[in-house]
C-alpha positions as semicolon CSV with decimal commas, in nm:
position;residue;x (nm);y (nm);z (nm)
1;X;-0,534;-7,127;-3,347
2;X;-0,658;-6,792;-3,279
3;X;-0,565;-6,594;-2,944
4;X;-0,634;-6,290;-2,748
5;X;-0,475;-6,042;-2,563
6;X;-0,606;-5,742;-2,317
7;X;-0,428;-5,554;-2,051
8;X;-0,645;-5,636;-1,736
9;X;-0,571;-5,378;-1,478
10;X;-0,303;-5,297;-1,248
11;X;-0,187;-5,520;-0,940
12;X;0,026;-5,489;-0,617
13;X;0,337;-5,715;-0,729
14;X;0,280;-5,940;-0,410
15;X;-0,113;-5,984;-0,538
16;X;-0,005;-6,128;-0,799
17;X;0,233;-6,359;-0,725
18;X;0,028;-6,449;-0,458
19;X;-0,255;-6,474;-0,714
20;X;-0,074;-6,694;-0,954
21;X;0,062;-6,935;-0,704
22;X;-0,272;-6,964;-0,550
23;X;-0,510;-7,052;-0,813
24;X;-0,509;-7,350;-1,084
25;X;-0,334;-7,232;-1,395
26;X;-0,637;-7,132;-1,615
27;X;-0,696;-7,361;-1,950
28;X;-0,748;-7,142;-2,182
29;X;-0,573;-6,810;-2,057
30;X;-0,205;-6,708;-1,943
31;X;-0,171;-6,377;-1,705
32;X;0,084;-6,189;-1,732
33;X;0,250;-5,876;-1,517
34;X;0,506;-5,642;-1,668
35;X;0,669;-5,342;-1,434
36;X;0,622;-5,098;-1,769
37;X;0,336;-4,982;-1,994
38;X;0,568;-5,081;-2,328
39;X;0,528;-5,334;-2,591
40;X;0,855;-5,437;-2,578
41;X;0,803;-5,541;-2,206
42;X;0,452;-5,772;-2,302
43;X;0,627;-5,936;-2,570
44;X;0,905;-6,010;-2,350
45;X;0,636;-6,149;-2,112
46;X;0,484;-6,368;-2,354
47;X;0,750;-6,511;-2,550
48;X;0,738;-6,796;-2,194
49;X;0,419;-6,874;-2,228
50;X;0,394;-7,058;-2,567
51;X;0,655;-7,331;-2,540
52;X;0,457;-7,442;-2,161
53;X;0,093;-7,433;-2,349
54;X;0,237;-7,560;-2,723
55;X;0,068;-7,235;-2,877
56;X;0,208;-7,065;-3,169
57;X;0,441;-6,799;-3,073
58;X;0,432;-6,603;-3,408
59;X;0,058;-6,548;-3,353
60;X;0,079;-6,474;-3,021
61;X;0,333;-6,197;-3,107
62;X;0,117;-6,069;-3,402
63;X;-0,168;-6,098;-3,119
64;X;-0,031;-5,869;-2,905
65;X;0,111;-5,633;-3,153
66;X;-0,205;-5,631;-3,326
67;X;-0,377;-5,508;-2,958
68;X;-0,115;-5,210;-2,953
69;X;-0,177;-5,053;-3,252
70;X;-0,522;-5,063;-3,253
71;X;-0,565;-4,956;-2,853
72;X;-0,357;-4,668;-2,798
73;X;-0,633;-4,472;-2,594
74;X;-0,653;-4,776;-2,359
75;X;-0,274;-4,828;-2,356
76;X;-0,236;-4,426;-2,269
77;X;-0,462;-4,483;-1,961
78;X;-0,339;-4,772;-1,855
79;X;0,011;-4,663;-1,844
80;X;-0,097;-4,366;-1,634
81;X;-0,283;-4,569;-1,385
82;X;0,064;-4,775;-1,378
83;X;0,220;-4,439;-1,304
84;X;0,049;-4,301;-1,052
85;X;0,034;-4,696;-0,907
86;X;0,381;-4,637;-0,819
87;X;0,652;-4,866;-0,819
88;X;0,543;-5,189;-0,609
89;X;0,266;-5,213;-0,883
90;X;0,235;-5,396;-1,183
91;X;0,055;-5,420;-1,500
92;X;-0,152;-5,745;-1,568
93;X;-0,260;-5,870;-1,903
94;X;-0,415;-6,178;-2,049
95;X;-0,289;-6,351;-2,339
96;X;-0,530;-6,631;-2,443
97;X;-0,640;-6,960;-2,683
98;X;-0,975;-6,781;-2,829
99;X;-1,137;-7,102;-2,855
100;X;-1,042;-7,234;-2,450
101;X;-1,124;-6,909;-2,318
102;X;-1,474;-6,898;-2,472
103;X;-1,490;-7,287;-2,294
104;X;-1,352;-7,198;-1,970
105;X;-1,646;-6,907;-1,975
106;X;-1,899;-7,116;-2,088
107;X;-1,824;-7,343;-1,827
108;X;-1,872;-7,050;-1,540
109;X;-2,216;-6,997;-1,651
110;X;-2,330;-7,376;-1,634
């Protein structure tokens, strides 16, 4: 299985919450929110959602590894935006099934 991972944006911490209680959990995609621009604190973040969708947490990890070394620009701006956010703000990313996510898109434009 092949996955994905991009930071999204930055979020109020009660959108958020509010979003992910409020909406049907998303087949092919996991979003999650960390409180620091750090790789550390997205692998932290991810190592929950494997066991719940039976993906491979090893490639996940590489996944999102993989994203920081080759984005720093984006990861530099990003963590900015986070700072200047200010602390009831989060950062959101999406860690994803390649092949569900490409579905689950598909299935938007139908």
């Amino acid at each position: 299985m092949k996955y994905t991972f991009d930071i999204l944006g930055v979020s109020p911490v009660l959108h958020f919450f509010n979003h992910q209680q409020e909406h049907h959990p998303h087949k092919g995609a996991e979003y999650i929110g960390s409180f620091r621009c750090t790789l550390d604190a997205f692998l932290e973040s991810v190592e929950t959602v494997p066991p719940k969708r039976g993906w491979d947490l090893d490639e996940v990890v590489d996944t999102v590894i993989h994203y920081w070394v080759k984005n720093s620009e984006g990861i530099a701006h990003w963590s900015q935006r986070l700072k200047d956010a200010g602390t009831d703000s989060l950062l959101v990313g999406r860690v994803a099934n390649i092949k569900a996510l490409k579905t689950e898109f598909e299935s938007l434009l139908e």
